[in-house]
Jmol script that loads the backbone (N, CA, C; Angstrom):
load data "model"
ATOM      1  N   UNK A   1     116.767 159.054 133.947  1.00  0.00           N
ATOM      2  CA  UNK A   1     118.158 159.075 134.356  1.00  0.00           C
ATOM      3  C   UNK A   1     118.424 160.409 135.057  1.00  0.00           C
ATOM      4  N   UNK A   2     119.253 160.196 136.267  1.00  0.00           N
ATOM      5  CA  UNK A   2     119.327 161.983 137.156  1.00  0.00           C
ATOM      6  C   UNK A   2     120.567 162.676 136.462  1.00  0.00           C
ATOM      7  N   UNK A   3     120.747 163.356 137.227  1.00  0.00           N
ATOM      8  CA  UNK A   3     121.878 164.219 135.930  1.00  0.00           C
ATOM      9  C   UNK A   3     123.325 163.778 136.558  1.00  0.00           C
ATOM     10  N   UNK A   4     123.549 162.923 137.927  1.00  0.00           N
ATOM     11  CA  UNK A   4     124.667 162.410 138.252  1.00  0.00           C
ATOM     12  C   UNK A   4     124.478 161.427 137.433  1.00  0.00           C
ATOM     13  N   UNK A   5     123.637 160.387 137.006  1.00  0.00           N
ATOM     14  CA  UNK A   5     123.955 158.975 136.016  1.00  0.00           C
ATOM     15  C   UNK A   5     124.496 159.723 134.770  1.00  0.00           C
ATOM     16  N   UNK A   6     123.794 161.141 134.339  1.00  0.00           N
ATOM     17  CA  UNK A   6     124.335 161.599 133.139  1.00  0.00           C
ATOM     18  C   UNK A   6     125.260 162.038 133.151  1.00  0.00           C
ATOM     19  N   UNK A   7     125.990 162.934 134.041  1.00  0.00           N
ATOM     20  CA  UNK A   7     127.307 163.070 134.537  1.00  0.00           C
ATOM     21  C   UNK A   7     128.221 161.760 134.495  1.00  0.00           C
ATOM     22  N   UNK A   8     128.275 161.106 135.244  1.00  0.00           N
ATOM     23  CA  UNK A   8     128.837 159.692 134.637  1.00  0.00           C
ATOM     24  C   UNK A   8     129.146 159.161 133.692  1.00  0.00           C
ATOM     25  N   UNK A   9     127.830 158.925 132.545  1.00  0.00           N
ATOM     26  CA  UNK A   9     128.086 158.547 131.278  1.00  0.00           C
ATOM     27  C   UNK A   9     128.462 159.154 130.308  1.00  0.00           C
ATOM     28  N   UNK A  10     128.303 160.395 130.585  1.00  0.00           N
ATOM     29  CA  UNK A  10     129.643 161.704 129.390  1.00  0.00           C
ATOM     30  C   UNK A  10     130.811 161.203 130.226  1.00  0.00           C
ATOM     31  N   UNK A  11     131.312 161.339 130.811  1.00  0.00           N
ATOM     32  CA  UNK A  11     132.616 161.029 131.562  1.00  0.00           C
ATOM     33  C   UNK A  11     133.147 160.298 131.136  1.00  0.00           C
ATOM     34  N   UNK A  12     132.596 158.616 130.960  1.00  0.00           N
ATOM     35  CA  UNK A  12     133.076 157.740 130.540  1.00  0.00           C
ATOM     36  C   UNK A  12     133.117 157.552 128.502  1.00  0.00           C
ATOM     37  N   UNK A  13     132.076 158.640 128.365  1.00  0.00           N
ATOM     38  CA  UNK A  13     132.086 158.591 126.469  1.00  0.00           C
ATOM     39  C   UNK A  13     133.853 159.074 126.305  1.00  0.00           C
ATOM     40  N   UNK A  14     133.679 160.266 127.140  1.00  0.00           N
ATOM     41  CA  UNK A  14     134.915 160.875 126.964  1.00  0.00           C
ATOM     42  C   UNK A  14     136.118 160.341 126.974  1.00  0.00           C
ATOM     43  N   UNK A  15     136.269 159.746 128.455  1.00  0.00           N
ATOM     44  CA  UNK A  15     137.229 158.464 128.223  1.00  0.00           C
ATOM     45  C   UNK A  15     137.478 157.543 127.143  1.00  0.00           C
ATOM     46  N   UNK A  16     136.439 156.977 127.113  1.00  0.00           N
ATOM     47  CA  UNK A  16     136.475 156.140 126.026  1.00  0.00           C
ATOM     48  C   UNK A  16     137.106 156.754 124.450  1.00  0.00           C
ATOM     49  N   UNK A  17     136.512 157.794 124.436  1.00  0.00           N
ATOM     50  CA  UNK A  17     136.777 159.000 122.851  1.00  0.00           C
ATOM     51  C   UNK A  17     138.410 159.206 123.274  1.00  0.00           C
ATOM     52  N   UNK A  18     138.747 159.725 123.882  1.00  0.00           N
ATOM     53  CA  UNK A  18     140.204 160.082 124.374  1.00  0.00           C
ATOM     54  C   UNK A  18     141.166 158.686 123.964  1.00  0.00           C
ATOM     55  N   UNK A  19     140.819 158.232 124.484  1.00  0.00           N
ATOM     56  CA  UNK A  19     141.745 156.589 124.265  1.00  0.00           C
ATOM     57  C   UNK A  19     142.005 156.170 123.273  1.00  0.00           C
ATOM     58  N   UNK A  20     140.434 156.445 122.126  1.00  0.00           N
ATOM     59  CA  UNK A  20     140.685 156.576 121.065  1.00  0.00           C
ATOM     60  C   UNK A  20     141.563 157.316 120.063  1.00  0.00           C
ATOM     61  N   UNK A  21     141.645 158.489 120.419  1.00  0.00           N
ATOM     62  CA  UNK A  21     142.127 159.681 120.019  1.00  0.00           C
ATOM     63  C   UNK A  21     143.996 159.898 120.187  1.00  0.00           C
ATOM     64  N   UNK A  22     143.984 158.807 121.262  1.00  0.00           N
ATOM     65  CA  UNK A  22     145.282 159.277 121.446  1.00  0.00           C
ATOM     66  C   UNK A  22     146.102 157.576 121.742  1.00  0.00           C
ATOM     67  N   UNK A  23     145.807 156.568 121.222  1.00  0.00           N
ATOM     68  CA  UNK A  23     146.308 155.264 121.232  1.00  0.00           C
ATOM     69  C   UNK A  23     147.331 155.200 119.795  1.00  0.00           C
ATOM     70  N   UNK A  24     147.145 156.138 118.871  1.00  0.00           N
ATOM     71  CA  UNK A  24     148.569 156.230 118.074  1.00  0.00           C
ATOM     72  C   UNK A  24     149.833 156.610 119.118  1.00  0.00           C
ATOM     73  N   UNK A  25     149.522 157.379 120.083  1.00  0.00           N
ATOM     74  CA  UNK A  25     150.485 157.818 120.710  1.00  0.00           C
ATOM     75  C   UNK A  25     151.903 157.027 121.219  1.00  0.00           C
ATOM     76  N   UNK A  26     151.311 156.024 121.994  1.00  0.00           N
ATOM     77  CA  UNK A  26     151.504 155.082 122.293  1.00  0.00           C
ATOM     78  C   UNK A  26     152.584 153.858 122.228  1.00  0.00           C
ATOM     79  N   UNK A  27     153.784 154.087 122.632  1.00  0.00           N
ATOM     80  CA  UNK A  27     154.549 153.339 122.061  1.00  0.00           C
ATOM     81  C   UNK A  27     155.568 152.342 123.171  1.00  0.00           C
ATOM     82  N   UNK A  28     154.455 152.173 124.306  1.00  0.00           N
ATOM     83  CA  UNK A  28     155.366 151.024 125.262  1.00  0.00           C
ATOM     84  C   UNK A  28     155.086 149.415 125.051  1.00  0.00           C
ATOM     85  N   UNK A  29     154.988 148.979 125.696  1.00  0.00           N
ATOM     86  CA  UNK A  29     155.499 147.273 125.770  1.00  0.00           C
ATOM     87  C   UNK A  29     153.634 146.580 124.888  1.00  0.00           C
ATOM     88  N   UNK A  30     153.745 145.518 123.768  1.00  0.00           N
ATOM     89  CA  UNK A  30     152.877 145.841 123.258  1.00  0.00           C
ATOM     90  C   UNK A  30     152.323 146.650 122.716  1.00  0.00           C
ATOM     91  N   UNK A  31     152.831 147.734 121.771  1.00  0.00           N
ATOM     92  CA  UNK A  31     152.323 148.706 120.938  1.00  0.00           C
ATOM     93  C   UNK A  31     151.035 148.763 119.821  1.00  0.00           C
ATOM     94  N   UNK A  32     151.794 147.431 119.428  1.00  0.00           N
ATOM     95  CA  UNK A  32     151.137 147.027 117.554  1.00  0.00           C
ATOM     96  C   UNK A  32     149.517 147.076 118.126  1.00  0.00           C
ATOM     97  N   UNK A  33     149.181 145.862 119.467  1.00  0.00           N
ATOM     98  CA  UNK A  33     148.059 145.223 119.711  1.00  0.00           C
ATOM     99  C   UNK A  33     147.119 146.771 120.476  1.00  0.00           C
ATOM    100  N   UNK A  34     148.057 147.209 120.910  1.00  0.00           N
ATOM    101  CA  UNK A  34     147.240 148.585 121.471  1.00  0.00           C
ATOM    102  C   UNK A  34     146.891 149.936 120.202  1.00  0.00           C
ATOM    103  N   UNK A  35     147.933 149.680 119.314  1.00  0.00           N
ATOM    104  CA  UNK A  35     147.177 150.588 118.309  1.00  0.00           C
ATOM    105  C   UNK A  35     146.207 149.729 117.541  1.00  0.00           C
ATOM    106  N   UNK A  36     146.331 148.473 117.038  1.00  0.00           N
ATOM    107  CA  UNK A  36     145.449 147.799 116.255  1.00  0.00           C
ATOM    108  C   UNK A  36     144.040 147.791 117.382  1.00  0.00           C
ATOM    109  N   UNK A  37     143.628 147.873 118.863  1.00  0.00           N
ATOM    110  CA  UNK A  37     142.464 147.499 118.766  1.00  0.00           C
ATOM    111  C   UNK A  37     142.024 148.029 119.913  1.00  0.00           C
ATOM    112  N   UNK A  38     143.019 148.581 120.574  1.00  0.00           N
ATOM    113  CA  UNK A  38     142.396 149.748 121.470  1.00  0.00           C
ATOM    114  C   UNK A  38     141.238 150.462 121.235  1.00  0.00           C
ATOM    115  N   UNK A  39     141.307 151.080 119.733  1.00  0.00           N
ATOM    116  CA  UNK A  39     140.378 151.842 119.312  1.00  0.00           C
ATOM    117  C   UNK A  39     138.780 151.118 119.059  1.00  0.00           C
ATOM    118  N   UNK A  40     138.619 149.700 118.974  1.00  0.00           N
ATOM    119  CA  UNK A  40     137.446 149.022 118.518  1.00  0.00           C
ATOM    120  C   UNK A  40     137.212 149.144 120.043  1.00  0.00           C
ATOM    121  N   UNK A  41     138.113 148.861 121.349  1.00  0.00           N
ATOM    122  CA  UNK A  41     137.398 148.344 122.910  1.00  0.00           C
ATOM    123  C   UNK A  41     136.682 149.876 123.118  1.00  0.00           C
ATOM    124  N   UNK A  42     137.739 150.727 123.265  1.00  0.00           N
ATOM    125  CA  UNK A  42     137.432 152.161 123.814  1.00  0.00           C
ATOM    126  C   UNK A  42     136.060 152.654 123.311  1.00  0.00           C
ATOM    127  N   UNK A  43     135.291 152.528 121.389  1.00  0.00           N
ATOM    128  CA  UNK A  43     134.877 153.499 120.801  1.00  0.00           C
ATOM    129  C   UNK A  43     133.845 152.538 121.656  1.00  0.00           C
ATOM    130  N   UNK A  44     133.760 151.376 121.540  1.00  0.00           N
ATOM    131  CA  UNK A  44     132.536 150.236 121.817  1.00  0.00           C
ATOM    132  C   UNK A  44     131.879 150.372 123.228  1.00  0.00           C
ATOM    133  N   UNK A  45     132.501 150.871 123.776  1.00  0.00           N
ATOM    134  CA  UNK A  45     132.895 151.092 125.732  1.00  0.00           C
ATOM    135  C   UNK A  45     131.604 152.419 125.668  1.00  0.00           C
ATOM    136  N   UNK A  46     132.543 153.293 124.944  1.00  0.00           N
ATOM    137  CA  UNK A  46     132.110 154.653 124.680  1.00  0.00           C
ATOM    138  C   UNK A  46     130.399 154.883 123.670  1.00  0.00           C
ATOM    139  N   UNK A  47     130.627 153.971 123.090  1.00  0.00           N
ATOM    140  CA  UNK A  47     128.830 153.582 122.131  1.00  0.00           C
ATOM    141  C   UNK A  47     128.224 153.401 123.571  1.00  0.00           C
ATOM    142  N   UNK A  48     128.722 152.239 124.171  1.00  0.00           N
ATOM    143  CA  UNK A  48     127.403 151.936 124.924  1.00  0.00           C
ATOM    144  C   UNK A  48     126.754 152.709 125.982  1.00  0.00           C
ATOM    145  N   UNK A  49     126.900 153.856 126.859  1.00  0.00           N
ATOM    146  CA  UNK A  49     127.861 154.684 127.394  1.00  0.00           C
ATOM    147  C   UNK A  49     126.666 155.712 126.673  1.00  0.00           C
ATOM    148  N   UNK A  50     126.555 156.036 125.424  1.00  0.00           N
ATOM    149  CA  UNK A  50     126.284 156.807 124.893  1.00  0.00           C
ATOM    150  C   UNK A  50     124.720 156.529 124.567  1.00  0.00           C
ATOM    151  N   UNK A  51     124.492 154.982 124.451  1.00  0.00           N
ATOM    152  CA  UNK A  51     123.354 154.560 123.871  1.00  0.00           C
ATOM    153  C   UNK A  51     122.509 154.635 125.277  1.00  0.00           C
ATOM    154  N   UNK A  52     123.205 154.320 126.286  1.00  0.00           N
ATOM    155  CA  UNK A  52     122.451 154.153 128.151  1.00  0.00           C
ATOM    156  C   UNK A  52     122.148 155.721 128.211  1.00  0.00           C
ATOM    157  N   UNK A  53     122.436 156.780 127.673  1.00  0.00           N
ATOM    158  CA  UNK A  53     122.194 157.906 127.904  1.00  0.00           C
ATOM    159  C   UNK A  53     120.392 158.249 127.196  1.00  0.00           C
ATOM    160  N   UNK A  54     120.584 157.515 126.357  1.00  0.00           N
ATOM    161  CA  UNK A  54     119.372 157.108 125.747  1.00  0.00           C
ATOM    162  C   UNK A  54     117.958 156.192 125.695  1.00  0.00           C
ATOM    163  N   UNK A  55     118.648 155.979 127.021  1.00  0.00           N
ATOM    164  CA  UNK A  55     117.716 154.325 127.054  1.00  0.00           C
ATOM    165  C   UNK A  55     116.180 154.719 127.884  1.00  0.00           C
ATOM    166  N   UNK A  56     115.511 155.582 127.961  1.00  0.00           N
ATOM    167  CA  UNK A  56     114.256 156.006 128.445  1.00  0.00           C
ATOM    168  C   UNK A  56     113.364 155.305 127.857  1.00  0.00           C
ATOM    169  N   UNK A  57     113.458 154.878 126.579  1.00  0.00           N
ATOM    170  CA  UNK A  57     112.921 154.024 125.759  1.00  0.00           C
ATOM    171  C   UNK A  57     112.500 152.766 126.252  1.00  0.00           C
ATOM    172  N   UNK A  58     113.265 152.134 126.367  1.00  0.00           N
ATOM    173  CA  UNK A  58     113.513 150.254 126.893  1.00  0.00           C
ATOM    174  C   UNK A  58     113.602 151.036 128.466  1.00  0.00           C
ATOM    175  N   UNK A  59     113.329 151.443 129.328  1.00  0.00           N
ATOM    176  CA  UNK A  59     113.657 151.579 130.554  1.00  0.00           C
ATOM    177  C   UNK A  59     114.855 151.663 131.580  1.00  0.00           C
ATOM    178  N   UNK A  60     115.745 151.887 130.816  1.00  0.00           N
ATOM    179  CA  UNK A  60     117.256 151.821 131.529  1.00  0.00           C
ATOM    180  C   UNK A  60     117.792 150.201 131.589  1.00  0.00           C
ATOM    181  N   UNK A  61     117.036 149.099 130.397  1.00  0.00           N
ATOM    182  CA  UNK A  61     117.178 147.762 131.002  1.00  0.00           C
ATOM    183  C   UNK A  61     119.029 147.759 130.354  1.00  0.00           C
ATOM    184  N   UNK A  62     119.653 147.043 130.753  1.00  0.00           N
ATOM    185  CA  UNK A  62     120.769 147.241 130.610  1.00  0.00           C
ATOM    186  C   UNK A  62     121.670 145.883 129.427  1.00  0.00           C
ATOM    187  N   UNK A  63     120.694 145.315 129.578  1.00  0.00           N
ATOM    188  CA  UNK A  63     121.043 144.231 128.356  1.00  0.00           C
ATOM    189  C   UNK A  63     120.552 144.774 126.860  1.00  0.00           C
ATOM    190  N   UNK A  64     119.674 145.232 127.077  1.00  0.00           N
ATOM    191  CA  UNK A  64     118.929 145.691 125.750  1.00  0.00           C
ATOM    192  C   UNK A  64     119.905 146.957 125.139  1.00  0.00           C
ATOM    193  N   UNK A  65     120.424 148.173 126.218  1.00  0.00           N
ATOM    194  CA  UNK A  65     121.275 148.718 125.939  1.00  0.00           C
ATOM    195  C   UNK A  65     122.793 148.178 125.464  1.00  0.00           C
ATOM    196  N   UNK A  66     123.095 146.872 126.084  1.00  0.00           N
ATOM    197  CA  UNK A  66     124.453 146.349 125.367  1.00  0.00           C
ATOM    198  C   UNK A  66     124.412 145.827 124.275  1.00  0.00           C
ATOM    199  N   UNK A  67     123.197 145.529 123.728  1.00  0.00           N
ATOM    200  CA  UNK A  67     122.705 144.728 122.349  1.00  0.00           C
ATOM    201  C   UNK A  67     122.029 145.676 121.485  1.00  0.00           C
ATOM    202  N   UNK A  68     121.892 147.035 121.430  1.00  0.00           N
ATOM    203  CA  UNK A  68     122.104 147.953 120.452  1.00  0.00           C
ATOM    204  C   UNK A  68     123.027 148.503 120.595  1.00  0.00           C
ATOM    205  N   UNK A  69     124.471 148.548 121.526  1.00  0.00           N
ATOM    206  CA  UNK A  69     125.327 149.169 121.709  1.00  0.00           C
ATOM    207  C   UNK A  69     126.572 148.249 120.197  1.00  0.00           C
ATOM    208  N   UNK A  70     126.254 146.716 120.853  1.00  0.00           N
ATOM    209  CA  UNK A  70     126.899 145.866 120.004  1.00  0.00           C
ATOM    210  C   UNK A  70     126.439 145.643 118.713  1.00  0.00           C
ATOM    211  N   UNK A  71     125.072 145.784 118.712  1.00  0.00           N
ATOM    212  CA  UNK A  71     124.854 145.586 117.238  1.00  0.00           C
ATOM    213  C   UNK A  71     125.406 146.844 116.277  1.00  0.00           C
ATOM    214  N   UNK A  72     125.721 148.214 116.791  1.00  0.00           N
ATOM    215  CA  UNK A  72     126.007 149.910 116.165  1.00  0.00           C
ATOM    216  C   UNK A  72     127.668 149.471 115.716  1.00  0.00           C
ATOM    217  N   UNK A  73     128.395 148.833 116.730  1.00  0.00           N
ATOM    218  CA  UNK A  73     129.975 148.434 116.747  1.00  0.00           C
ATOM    219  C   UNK A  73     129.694 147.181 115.375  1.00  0.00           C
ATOM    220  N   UNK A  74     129.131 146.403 115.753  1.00  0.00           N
ATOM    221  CA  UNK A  74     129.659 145.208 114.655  1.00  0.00           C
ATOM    222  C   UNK A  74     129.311 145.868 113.266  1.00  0.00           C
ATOM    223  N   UNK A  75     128.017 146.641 113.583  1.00  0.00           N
ATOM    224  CA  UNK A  75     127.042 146.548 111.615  1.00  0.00           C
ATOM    225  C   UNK A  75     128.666 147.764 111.497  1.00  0.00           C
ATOM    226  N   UNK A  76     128.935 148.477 112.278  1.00  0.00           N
ATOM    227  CA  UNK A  76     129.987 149.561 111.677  1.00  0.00           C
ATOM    228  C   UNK A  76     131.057 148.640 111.033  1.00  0.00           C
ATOM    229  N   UNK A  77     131.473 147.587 111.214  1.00  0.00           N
ATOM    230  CA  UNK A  77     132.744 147.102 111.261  1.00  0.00           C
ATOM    231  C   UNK A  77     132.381 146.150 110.224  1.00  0.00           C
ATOM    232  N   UNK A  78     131.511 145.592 109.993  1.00  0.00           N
ATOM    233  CA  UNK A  78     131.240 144.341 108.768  1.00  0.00           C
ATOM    234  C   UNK A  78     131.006 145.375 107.412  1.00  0.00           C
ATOM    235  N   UNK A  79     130.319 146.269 107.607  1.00  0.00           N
ATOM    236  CA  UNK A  79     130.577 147.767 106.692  1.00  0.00           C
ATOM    237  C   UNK A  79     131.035 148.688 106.052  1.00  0.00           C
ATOM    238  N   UNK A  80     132.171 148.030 106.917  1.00  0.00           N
ATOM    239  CA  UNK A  80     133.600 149.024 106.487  1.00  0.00           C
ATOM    240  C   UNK A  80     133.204 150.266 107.245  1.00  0.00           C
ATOM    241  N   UNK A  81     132.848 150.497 108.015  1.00  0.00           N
ATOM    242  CA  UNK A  81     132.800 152.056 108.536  1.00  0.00           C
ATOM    243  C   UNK A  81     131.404 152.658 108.025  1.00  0.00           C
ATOM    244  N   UNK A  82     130.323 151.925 107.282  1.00  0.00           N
ATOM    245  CA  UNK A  82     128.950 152.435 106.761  1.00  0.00           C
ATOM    246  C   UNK A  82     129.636 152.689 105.387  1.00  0.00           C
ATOM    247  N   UNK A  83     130.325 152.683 104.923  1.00  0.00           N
ATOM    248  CA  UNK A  83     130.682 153.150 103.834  1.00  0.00           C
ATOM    249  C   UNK A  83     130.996 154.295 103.544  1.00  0.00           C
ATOM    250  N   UNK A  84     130.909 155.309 104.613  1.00  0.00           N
ATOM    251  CA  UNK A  84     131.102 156.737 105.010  1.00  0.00           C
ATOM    252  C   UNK A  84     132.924 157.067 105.554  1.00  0.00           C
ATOM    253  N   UNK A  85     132.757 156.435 106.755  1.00  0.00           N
ATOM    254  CA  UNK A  85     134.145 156.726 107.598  1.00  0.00           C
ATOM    255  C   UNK A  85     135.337 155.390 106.811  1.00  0.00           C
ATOM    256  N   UNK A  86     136.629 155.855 107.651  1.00  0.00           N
ATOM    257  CA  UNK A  86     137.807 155.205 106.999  1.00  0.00           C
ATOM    258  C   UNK A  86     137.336 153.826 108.437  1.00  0.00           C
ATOM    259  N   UNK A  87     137.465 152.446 107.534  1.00  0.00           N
ATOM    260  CA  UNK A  87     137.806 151.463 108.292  1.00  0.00           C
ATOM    261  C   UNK A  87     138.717 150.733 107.939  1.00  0.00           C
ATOM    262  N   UNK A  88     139.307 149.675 108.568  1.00  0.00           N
ATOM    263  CA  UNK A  88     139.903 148.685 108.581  1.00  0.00           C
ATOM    264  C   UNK A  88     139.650 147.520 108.939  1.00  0.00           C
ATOM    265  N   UNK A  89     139.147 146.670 108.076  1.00  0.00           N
ATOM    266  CA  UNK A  89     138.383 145.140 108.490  1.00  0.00           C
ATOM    267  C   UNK A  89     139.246 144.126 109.246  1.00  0.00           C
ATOM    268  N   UNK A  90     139.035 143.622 110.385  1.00  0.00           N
ATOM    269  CA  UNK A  90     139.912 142.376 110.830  1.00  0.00           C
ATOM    270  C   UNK A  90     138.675 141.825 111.885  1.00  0.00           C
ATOM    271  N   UNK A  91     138.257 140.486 111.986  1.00  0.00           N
ATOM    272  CA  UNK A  91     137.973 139.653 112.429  1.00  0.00           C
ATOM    273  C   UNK A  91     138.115 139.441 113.653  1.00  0.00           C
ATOM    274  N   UNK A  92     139.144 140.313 114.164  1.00  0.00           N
ATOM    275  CA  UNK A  92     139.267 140.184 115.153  1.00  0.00           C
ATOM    276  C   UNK A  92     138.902 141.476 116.003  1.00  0.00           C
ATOM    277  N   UNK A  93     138.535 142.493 114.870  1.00  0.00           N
ATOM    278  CA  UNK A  93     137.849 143.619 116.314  1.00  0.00           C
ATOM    279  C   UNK A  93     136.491 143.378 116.442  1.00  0.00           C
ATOM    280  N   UNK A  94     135.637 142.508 115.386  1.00  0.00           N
ATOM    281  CA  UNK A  94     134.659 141.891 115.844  1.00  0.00           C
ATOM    282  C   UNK A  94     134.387 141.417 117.504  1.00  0.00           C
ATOM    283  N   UNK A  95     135.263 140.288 117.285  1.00  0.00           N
ATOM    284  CA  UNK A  95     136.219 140.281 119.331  1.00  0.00           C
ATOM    285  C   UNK A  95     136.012 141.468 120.464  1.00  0.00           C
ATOM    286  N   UNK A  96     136.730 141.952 119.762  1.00  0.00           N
ATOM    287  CA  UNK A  96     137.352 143.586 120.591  1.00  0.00           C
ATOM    288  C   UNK A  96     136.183 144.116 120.735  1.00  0.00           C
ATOM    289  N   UNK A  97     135.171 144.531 119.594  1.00  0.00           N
ATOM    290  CA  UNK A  97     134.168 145.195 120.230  1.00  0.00           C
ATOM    291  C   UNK A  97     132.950 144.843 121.206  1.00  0.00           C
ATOM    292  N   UNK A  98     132.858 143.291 121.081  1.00  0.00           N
ATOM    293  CA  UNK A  98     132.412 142.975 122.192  1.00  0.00           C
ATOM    294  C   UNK A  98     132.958 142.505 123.562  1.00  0.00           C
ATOM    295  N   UNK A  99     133.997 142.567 123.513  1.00  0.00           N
ATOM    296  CA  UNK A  99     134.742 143.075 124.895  1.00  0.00           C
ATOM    297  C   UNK A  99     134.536 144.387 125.401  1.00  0.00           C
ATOM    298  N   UNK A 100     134.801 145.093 124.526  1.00  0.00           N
ATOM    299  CA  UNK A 100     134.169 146.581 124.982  1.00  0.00           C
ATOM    300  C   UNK A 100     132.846 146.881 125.406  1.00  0.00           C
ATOM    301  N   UNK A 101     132.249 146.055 125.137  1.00  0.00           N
ATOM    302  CA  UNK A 101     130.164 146.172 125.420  1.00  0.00           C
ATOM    303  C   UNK A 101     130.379 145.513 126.780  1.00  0.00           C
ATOM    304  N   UNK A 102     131.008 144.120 126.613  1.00  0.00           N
ATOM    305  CA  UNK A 102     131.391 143.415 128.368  1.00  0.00           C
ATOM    306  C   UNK A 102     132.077 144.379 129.420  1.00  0.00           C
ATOM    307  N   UNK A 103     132.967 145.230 128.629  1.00  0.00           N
ATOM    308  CA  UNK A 103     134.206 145.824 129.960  1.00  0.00           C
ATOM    309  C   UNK A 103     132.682 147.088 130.233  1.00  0.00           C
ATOM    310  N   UNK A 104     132.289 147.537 129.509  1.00  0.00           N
ATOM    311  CA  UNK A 104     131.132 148.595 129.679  1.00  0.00           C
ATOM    312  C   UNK A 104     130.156 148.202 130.474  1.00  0.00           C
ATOM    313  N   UNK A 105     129.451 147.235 130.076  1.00  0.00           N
ATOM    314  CA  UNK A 105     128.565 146.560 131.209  1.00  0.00           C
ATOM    315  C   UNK A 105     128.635 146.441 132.771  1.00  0.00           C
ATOM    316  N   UNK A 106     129.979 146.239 132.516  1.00  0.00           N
ATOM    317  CA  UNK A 106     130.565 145.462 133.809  1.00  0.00           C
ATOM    318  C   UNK A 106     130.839 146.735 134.745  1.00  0.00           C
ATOM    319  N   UNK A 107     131.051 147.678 134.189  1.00  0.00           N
ATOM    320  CA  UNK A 107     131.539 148.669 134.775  1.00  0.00           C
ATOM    321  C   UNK A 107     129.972 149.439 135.052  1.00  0.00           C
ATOM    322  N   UNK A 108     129.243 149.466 134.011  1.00  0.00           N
ATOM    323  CA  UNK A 108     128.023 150.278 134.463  1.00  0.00           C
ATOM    324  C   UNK A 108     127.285 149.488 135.388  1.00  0.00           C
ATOM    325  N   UNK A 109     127.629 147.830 136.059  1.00  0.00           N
ATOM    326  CA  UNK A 109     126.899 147.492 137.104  1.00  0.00           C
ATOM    327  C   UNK A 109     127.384 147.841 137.991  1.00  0.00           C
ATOM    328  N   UNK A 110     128.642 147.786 138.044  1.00  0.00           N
ATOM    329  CA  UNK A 110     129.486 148.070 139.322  1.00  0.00           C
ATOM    330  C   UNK A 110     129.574 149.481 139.858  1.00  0.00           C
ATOM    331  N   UNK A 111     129.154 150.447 139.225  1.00  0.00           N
ATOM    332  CA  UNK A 111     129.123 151.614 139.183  1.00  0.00           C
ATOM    333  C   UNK A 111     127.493 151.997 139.939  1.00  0.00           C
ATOM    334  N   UNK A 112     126.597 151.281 139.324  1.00  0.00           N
ATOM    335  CA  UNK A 112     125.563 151.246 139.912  1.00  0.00           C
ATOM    336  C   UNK A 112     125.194 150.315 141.026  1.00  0.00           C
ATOM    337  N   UNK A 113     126.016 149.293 141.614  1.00  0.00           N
ATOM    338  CA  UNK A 113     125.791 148.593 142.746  1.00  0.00           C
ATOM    339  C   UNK A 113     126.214 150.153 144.057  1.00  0.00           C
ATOM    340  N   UNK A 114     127.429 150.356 143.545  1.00  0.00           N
ATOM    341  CA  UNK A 114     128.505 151.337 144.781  1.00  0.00           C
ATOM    342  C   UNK A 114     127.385 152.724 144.367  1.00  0.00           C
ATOM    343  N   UNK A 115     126.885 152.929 143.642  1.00  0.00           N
ATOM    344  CA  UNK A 115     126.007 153.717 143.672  1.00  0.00           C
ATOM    345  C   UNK A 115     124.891 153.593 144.891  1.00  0.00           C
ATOM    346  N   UNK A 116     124.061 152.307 144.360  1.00  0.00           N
ATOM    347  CA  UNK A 116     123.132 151.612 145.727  1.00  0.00           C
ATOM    348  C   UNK A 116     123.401 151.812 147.073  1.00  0.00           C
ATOM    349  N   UNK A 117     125.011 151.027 146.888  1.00  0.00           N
ATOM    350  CA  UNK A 117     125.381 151.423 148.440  1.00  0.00           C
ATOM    351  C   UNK A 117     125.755 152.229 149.101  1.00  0.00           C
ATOM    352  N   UNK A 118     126.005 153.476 148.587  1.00  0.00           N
ATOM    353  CA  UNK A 118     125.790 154.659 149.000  1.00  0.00           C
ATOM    354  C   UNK A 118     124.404 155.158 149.225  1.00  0.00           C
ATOM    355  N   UNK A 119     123.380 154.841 148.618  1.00  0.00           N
ATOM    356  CA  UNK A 119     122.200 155.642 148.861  1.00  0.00           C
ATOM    357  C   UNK A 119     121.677 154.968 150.641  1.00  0.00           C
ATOM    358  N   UNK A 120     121.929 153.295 150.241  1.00  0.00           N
ATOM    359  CA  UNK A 120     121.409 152.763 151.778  1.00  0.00           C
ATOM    360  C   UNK A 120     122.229 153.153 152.895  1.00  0.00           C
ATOM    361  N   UNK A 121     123.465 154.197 152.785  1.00  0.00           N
ATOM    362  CA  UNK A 121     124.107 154.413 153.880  1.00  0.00           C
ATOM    363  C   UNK A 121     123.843 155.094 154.358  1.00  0.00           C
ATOM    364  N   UNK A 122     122.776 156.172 153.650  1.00  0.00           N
ATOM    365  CA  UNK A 122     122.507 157.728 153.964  1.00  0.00           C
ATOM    366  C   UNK A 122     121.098 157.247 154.937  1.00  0.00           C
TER     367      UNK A 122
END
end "model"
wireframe off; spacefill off
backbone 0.3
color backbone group
């Protein structure tokens, strides 16, 4: 990975951590649904993000990275948090966190297509 892909993917942990960090804040149209699960899309966004920073292993393949990204989000959440951190069980950030592995994906292809097409312009 060059140090602009790594540049990138702190960027987006950060994002992701921030959103987290600050979705109590939060108090416009739809509140409840943005504090209840903001935090499962963002941290999940932000795992995967974190795990692609890592992926020298498996080769940068990018499925394999969303499927230890998702498996770190769910085992946390069927867990209660590992039994360590404060959780809150609902069934439905099960959901949420794999939306967050999808909105992540989606974004790390698209990020890397406009990447591509910049290199063939040069």
């Amino acid at each position: 990975m060059n140090s602009k892909a790594k540049i990138r993917n702190v960027s987006l942990i950060l994002l992701g951590t921030v959103i987290l960090m600050v979705k109590h804040t939060y108090t416009g149209p739809g509140w409840e649904i943005v504090r209840s699960y903001a935090g499962n899309l963002s941290i999940s966004f932000a795992i995967y993000f974190l795990i692609d920073l890592n992926s020298l292993y498996w080769k940068g393949n990018k499925v394999i990275t969303a499927v230890i990204a998702l498996a770190i989000v769910e085992l946390f959440e069927i867990t209660n948090g590992f039994g360590v951190m404060l959780n809150v069980y609902d069934t439905i950030d099960l959901l949420v966190n794999a939306a967050g592995i999808v909105l992540a994906l989606t974004v790390d292809r698209l990020l890397d297509v406009k990447n591509s097409e910049e290199k063939e312009e040069r």
